[in-house]
Biopython code that builds the backbone (N, CA, C, O; Angstrom):
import numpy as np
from Bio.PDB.StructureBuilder import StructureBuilder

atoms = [
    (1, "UNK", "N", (74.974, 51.959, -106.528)),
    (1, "UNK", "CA", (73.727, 51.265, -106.489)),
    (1, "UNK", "C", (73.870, 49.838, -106.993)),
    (1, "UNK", "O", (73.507, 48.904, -106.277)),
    (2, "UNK", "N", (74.388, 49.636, -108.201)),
    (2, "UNK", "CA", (74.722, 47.984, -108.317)),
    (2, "UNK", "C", (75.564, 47.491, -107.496)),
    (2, "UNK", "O", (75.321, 46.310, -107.250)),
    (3, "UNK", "N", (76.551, 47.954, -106.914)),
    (3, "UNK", "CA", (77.533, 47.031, -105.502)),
    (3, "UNK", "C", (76.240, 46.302, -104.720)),
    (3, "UNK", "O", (76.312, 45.135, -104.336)),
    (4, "UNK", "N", (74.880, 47.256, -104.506)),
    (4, "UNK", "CA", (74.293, 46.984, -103.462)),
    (4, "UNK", "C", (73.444, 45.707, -103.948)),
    (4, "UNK", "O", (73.156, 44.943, -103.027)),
    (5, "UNK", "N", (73.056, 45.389, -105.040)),
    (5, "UNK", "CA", (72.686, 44.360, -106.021)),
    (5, "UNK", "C", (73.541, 42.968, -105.978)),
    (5, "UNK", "O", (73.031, 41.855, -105.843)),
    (6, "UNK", "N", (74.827, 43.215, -106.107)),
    (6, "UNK", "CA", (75.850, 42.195, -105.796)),
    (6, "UNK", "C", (75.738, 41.612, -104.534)),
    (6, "UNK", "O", (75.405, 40.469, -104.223)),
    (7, "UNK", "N", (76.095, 42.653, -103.792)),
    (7, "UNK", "CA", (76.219, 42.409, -102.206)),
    (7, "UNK", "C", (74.658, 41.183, -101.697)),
    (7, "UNK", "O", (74.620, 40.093, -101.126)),
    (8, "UNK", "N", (73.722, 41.989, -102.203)),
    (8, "UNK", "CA", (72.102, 41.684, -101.805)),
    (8, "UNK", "C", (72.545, 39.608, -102.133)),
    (8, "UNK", "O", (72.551, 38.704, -101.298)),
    (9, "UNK", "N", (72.760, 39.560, -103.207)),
    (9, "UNK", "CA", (72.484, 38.281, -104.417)),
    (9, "UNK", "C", (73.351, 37.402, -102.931)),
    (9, "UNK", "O", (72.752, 36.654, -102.158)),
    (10, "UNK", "N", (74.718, 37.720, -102.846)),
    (10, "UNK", "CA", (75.907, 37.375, -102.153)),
    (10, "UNK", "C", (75.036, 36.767, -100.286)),
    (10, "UNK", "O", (75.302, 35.777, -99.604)),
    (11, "UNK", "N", (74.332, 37.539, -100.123)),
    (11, "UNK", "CA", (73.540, 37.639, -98.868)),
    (11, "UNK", "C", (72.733, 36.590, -98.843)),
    (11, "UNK", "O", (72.634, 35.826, -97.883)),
    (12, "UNK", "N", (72.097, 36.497, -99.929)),
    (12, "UNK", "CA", (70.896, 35.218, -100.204)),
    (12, "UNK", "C", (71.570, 33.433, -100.273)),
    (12, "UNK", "O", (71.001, 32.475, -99.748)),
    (13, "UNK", "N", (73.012, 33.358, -101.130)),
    (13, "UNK", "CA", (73.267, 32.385, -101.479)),
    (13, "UNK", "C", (74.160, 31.772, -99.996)),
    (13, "UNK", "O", (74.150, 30.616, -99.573)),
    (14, "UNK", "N", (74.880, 32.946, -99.430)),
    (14, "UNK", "CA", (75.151, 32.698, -98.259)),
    (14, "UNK", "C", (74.127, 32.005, -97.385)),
    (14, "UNK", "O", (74.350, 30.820, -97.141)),
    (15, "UNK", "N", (73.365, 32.395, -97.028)),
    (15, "UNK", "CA", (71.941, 32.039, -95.982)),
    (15, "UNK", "C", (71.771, 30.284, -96.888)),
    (15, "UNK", "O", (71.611, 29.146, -96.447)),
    (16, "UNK", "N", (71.872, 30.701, -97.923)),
    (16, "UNK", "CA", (71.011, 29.553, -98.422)),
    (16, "UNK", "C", (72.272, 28.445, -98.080)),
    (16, "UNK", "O", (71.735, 27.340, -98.160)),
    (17, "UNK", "N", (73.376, 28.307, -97.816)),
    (17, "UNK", "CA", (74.332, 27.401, -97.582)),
    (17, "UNK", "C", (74.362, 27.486, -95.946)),
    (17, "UNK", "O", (74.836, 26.473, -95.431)),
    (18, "UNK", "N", (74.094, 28.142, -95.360)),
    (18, "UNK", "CA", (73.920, 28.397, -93.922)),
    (18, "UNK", "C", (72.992, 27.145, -93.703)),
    (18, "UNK", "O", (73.274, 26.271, -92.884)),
    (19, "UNK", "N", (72.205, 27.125, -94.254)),
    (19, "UNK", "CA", (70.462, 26.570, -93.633)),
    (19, "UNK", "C", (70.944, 25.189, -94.336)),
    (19, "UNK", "O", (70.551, 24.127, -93.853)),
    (20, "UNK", "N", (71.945, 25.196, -95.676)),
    (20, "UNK", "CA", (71.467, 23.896, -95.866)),
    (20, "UNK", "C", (71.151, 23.288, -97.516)),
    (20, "UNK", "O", (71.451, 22.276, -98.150)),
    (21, "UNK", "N", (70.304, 24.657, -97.788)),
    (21, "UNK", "CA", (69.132, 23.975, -98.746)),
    (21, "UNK", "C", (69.824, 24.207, -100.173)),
    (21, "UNK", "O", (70.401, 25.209, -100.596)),
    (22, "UNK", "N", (69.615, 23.115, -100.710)),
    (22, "UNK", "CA", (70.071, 22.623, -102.069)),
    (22, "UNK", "C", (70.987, 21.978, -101.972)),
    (22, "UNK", "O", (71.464, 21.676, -103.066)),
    (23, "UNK", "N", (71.711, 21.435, -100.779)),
    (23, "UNK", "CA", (72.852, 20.540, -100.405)),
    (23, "UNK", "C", (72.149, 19.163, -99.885)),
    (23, "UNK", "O", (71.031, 19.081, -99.376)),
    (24, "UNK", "N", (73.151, 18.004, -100.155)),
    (24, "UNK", "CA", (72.227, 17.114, -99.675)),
    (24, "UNK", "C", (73.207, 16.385, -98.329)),
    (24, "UNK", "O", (74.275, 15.781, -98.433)),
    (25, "UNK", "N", (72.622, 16.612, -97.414)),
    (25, "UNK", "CA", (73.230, 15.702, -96.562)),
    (25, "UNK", "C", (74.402, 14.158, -96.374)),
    (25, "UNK", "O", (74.047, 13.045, -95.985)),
    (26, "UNK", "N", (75.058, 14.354, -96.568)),
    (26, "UNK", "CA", (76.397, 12.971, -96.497)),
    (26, "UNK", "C", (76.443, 12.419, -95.329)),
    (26, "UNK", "O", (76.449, 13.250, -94.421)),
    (27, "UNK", "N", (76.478, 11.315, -94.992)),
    (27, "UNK", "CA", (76.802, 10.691, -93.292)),
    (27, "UNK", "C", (77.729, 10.626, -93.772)),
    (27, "UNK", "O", (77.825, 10.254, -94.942)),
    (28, "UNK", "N", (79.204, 11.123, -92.698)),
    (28, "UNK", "CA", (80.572, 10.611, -92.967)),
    (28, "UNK", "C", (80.954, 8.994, -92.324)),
    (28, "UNK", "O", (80.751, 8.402, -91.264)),
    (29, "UNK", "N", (81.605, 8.701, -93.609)),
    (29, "UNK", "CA", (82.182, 7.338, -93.181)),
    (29, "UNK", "C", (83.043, 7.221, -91.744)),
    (29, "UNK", "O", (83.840, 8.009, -91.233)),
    (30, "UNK", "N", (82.465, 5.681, -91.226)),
    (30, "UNK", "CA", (83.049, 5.659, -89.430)),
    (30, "UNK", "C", (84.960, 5.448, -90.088)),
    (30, "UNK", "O", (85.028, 4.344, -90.629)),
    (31, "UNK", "N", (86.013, 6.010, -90.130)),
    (31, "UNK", "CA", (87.143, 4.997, -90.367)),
    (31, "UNK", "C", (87.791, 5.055, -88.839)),
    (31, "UNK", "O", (87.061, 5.372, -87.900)),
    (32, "UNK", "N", (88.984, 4.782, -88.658)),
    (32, "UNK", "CA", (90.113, 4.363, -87.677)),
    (32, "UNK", "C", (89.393, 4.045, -86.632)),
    (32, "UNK", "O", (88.250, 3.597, -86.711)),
    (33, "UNK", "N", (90.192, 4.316, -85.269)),
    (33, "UNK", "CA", (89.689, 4.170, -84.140)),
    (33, "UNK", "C", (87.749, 4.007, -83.560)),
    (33, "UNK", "O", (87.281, 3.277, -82.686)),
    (34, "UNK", "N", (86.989, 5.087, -84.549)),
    (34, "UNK", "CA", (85.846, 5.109, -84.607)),
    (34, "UNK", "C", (84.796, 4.258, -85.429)),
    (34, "UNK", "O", (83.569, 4.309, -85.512)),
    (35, "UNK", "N", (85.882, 3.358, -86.075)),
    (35, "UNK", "CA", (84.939, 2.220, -87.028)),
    (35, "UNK", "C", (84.515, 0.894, -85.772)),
    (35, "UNK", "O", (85.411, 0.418, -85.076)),
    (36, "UNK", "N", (83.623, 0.610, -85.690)),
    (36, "UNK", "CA", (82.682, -0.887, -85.039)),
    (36, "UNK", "C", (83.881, -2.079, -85.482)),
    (36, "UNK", "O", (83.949, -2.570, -86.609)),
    (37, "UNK", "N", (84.674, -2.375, -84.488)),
    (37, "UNK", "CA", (85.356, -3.605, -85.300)),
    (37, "UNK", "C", (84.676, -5.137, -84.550)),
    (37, "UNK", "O", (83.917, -5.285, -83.592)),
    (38, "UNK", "N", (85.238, -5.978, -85.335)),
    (38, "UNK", "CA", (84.674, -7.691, -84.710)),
    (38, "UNK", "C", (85.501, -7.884, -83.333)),
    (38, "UNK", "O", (86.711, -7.885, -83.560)),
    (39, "UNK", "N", (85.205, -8.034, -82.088)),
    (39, "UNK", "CA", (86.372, -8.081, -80.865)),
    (39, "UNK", "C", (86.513, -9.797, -80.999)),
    (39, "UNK", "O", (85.786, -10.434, -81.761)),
    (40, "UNK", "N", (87.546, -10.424, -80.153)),
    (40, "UNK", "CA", (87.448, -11.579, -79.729)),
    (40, "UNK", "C", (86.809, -11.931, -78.358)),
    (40, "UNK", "O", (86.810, -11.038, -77.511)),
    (41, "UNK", "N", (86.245, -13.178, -78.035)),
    (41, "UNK", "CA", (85.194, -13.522, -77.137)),
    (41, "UNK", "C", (86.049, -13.205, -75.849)),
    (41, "UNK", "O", (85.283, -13.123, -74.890)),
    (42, "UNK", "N", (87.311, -13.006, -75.499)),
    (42, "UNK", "CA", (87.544, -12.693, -74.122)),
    (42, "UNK", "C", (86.910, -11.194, -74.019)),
    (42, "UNK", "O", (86.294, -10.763, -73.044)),
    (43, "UNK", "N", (87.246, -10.342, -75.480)),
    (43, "UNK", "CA", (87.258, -8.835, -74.965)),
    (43, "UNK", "C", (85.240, -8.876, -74.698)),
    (43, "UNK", "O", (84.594, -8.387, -73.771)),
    (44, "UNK", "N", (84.733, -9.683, -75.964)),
    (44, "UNK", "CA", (83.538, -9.686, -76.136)),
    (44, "UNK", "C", (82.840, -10.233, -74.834)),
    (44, "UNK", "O", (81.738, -9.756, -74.563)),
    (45, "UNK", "N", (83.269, -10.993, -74.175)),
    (45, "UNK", "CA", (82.678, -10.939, -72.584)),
    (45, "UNK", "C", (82.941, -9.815, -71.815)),
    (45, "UNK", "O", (81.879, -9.318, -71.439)),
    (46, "UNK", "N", (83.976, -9.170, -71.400)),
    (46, "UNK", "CA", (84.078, -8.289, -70.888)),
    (46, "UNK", "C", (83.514, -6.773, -71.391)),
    (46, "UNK", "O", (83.388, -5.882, -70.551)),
    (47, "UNK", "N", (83.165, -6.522, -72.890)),
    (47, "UNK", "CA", (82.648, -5.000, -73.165)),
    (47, "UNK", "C", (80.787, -5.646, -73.379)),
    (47, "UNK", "O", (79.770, -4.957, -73.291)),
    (48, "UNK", "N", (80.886, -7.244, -73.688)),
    (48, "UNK", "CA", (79.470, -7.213, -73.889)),
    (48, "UNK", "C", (78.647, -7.159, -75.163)),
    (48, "UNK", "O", (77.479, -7.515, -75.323)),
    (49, "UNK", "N", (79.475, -6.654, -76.013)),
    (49, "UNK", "CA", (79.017, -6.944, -77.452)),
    (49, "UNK", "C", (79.968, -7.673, -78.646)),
    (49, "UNK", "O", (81.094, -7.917, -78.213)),
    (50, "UNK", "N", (79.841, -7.918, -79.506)),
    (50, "UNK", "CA", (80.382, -8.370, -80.496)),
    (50, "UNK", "C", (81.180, -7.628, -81.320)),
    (50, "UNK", "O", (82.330, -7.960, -81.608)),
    (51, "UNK", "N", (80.489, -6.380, -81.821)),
    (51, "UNK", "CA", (81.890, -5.018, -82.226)),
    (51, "UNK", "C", (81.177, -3.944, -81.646)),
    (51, "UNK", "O", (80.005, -3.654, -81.408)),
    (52, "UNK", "N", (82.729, -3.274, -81.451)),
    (52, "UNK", "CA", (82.626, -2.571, -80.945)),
    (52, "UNK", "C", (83.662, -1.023, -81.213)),
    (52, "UNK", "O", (83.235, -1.156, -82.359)),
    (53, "UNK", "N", (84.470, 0.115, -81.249)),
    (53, "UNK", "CA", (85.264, 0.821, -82.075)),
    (53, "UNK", "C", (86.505, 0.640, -80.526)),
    (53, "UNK", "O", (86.327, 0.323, -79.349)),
    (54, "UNK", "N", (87.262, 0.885, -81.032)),
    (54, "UNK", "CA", (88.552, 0.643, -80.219)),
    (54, "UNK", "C", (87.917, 1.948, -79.363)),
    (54, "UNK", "O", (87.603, 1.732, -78.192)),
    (55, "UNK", "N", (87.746, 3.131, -79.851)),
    (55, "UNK", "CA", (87.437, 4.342, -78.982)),
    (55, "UNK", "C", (86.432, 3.885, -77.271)),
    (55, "UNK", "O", (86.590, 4.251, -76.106)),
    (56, "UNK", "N", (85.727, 3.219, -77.750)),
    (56, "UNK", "CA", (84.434, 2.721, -77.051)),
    (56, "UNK", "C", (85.300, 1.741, -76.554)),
    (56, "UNK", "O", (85.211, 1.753, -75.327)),
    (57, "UNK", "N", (85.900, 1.105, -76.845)),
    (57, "UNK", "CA", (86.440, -0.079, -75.747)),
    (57, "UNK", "C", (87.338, 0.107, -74.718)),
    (57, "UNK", "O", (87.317, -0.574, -73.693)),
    (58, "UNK", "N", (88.317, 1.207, -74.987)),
    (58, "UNK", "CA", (89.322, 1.906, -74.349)),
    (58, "UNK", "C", (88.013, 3.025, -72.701)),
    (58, "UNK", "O", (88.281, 3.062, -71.500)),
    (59, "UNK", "N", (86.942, 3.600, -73.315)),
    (59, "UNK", "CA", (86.427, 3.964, -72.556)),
    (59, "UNK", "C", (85.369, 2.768, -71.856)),
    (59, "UNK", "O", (84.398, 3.315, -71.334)),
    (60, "UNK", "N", (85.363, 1.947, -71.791)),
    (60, "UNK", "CA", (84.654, 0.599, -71.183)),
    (60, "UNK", "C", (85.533, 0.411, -69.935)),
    (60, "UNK", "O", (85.156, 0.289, -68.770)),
    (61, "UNK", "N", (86.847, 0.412, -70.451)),
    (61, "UNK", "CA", (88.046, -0.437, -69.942)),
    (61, "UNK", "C", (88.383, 0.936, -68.700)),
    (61, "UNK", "O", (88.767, 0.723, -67.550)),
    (62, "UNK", "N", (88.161, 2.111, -69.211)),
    (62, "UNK", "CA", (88.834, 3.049, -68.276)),
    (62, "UNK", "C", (87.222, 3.184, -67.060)),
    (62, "UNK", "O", (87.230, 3.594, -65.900)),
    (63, "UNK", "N", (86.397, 2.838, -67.615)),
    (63, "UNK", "CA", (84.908, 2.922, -66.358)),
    (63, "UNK", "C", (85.116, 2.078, -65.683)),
    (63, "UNK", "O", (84.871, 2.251, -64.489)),
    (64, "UNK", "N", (85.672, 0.755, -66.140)),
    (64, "UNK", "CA", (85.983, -0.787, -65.265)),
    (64, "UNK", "C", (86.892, -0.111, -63.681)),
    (64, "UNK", "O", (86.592, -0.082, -62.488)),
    (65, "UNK", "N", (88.165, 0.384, -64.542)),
    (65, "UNK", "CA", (89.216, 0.733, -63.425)),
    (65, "UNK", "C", (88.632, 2.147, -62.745)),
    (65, "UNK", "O", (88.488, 2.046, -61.526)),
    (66, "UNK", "N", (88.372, 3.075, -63.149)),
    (66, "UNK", "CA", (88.122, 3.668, -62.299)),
    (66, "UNK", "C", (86.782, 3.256, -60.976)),
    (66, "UNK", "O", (86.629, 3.538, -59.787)),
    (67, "UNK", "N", (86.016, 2.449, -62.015)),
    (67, "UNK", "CA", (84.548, 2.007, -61.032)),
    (67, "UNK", "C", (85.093, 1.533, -59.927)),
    (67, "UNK", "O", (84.601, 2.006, -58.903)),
    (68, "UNK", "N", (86.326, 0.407, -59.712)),
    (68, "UNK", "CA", (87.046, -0.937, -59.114)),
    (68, "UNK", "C", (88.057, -0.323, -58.455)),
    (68, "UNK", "O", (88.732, -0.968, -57.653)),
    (69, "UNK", "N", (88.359, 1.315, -58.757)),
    (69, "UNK", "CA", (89.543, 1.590, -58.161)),
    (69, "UNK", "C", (90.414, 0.854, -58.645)),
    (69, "UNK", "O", (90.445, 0.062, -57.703)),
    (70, "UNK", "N", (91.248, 0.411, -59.437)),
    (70, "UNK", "CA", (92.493, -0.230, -59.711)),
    (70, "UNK", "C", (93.494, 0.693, -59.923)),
    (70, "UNK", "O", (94.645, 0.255, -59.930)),
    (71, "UNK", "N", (93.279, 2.128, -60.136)),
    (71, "UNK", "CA", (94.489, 2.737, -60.371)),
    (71, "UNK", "C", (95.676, 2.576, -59.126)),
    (71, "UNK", "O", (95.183, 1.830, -58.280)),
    (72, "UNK", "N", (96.574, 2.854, -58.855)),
    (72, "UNK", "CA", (97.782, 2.574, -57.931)),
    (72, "UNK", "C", (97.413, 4.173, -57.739)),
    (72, "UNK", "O", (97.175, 5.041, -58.579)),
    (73, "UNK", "N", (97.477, 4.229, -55.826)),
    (73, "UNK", "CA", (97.063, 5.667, -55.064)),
    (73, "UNK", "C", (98.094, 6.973, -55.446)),
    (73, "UNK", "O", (97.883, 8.177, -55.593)),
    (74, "UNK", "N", (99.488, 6.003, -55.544)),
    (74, "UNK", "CA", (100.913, 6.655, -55.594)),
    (74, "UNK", "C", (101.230, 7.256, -56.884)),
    (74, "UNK", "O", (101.338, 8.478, -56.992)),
    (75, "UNK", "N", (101.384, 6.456, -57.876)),
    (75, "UNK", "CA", (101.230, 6.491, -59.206)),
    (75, "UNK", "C", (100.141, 6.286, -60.264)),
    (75, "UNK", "O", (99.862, 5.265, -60.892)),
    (76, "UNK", "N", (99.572, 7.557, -60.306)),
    (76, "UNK", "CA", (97.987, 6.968, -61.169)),
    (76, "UNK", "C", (98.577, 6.395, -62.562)),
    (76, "UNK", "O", (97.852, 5.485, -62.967)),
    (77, "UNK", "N", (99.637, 6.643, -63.391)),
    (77, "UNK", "CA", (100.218, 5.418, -64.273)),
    (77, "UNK", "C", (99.852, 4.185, -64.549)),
    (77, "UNK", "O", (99.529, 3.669, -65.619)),
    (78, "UNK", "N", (99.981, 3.509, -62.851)),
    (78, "UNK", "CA", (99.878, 2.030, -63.154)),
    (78, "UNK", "C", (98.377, 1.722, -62.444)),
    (78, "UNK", "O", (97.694, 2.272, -61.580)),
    (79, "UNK", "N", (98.249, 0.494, -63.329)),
    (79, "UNK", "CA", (96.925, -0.211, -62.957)),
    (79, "UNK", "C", (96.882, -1.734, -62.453)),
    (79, "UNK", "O", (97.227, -2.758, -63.043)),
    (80, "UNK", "N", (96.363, -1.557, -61.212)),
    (80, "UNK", "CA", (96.610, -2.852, -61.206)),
    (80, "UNK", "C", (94.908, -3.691, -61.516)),
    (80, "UNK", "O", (93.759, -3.311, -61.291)),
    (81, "UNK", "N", (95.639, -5.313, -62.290)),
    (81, "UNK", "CA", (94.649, -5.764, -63.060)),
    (81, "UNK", "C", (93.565, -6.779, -61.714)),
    (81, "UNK", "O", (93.952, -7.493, -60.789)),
    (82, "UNK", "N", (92.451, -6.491, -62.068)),
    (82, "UNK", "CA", (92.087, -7.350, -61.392)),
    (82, "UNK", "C", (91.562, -9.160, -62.454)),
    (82, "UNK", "O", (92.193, -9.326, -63.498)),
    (83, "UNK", "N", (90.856, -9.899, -62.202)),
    (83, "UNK", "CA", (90.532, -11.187, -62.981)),
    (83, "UNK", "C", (90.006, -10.609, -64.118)),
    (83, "UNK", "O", (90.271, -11.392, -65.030)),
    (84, "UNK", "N", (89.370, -9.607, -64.582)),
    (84, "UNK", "CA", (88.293, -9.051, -65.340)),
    (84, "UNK", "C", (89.326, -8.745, -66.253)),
    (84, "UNK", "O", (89.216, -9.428, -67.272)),
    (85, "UNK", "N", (90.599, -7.723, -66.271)),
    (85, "UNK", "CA", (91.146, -6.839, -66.762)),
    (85, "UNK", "C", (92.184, -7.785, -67.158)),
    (85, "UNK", "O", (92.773, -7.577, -68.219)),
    (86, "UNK", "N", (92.605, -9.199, -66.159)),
    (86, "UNK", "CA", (93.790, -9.967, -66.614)),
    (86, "UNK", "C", (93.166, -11.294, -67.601)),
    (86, "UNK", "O", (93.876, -12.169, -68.096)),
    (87, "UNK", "N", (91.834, -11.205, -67.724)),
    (87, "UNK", "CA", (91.908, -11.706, -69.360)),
    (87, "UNK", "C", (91.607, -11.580, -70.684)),
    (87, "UNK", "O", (91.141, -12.282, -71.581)),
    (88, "UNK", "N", (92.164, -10.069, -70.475)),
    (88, "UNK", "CA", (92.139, -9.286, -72.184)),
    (88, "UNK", "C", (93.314, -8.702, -71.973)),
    (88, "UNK", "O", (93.558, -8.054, -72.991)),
    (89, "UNK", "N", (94.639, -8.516, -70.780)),
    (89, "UNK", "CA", (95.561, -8.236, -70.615)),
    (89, "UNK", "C", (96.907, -9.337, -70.877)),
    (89, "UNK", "O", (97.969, -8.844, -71.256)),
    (90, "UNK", "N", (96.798, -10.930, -70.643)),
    (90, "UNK", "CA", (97.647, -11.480, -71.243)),
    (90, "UNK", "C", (98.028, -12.154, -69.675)),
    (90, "UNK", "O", (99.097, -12.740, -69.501)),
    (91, "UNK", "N", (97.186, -12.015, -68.763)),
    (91, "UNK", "CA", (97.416, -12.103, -67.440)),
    (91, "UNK", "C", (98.342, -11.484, -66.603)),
    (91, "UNK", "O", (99.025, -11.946, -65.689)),
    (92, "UNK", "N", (98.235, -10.159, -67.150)),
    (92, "UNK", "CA", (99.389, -9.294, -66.247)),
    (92, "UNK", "C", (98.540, -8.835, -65.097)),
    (92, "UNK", "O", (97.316, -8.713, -65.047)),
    (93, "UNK", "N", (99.831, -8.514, -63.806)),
    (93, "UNK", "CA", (99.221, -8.340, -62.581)),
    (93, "UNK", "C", (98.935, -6.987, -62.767)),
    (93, "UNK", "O", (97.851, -6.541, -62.392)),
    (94, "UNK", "N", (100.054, -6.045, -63.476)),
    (94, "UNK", "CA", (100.028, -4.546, -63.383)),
    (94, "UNK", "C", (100.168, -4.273, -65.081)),
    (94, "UNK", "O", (100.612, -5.160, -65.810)),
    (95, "UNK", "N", (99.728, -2.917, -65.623)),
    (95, "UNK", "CA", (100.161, -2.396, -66.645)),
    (95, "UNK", "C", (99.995, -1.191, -66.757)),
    (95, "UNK", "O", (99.021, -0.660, -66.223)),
    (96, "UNK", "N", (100.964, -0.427, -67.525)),
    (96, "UNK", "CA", (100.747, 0.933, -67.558)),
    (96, "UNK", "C", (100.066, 1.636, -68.138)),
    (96, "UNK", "O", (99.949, 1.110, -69.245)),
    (97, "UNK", "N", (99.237, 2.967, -68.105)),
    (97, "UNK", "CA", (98.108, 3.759, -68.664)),
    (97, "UNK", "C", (98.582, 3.245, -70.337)),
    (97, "UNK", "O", (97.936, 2.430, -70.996)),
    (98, "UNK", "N", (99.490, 3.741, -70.670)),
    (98, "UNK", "CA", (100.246, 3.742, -71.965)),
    (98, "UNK", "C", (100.360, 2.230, -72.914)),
    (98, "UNK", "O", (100.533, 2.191, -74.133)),
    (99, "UNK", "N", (100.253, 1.366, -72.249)),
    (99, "UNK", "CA", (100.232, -0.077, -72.947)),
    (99, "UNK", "C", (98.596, -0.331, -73.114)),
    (99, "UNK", "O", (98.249, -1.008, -74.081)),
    (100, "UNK", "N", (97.871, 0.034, -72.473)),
    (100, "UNK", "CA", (96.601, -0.438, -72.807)),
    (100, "UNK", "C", (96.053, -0.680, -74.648)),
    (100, "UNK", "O", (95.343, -1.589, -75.076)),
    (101, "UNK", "N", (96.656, 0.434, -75.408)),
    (101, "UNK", "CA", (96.236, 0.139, -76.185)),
    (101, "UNK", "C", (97.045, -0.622, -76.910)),
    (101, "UNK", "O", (96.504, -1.298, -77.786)),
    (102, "UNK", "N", (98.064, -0.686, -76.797)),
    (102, "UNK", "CA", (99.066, -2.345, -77.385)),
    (102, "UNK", "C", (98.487, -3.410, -77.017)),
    (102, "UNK", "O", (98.447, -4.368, -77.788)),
    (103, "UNK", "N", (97.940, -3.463, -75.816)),
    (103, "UNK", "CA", (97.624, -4.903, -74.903)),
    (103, "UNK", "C", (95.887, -5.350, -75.509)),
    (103, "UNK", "O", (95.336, -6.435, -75.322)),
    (104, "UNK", "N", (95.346, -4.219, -76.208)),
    (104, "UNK", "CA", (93.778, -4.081, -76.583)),
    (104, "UNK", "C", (94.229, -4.639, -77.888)),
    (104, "UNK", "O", (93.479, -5.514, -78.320)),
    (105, "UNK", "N", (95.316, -4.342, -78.661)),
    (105, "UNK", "CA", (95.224, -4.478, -80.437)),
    (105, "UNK", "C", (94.673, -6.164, -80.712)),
    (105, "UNK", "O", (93.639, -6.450, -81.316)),
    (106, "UNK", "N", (95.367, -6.875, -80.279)),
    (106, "UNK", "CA", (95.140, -7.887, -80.573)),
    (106, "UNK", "C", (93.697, -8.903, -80.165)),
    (106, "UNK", "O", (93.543, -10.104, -80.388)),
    (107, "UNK", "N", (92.708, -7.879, -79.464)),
    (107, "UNK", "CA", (91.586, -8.599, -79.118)),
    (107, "UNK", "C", (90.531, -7.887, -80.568)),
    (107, "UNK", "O", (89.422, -8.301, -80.908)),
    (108, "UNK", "N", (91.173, -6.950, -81.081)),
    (108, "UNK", "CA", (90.366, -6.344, -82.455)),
    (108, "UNK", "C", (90.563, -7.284, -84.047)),
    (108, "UNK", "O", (91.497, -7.188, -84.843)),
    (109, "UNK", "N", (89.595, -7.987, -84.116)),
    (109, "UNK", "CA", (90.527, -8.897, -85.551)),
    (109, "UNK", "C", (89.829, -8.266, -86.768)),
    (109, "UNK", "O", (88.807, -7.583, -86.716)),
    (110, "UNK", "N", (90.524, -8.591, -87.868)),
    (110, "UNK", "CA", (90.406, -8.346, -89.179)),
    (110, "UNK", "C", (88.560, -8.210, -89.779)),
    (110, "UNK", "O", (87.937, -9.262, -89.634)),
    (111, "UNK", "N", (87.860, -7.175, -90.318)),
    (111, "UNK", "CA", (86.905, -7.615, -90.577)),
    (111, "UNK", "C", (86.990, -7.835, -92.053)),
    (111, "UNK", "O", (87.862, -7.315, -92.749)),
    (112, "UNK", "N", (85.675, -8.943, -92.685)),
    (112, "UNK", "CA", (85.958, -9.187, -93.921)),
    (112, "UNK", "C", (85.245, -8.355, -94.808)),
    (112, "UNK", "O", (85.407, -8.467, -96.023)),
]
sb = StructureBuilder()
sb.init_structure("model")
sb.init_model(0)
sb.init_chain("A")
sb.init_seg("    ")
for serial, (resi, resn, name, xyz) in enumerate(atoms, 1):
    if name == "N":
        sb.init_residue(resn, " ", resi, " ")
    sb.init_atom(name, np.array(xyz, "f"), 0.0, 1.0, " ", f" {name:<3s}", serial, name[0])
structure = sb.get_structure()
């Protein structure tokens, strides 16, 4: 009969962490890839805002090429750049899936 007392208490505090209550809500901090960074005005013309998280810019950049078709039919790998893409690229004609985000680092600068 007391197990069932234990058990009961065990049942309540559970639920009560289920739902929430007596805990207080934390927003987790944005860090890495998912933090808003300051872009530079080439990337900032092309995504449109001022910061933005590398995550979100990488998916900007992949709606551009797929919208424009730039992928290569043969090799979906390579992309070829059109004017849009060759000035946050360094003016390359082509680049590979895999460099994008090397070729992105340097349009993300330092925030203070």
């Amino acid at each position: 009969m007391s197990s069932f007392r234990v058990f009961r208490s065990c049942d309540v505090l559970m639920a009560a962490a289920r739902t929430g209550a007596g805990a207080t809500q934390v927003k987790p901090k944005t860090t890495g890839i998912l933090k808003p960074l300051p872009v530079s005005p080439a990337m900032r013309k092309f995504v449109g805002v001022p910061e933005i998280s590398r995550a979100e810019a990488v998916k900007k950049i992949w709606e551009h090429i797929k919208l424009n078709q730039l992928q290569d039919p043969t090799n979906k790998r390579e992309i070829h750049c059109d004017e849009k893409l060759k000035s946050i690229f360094d003016g390359k004609d082509k680049v590979g899936m895999m460099e994008i985000a090397k070729l992105l680092s340097p349009h993300f600068l330092k925030s203070s």
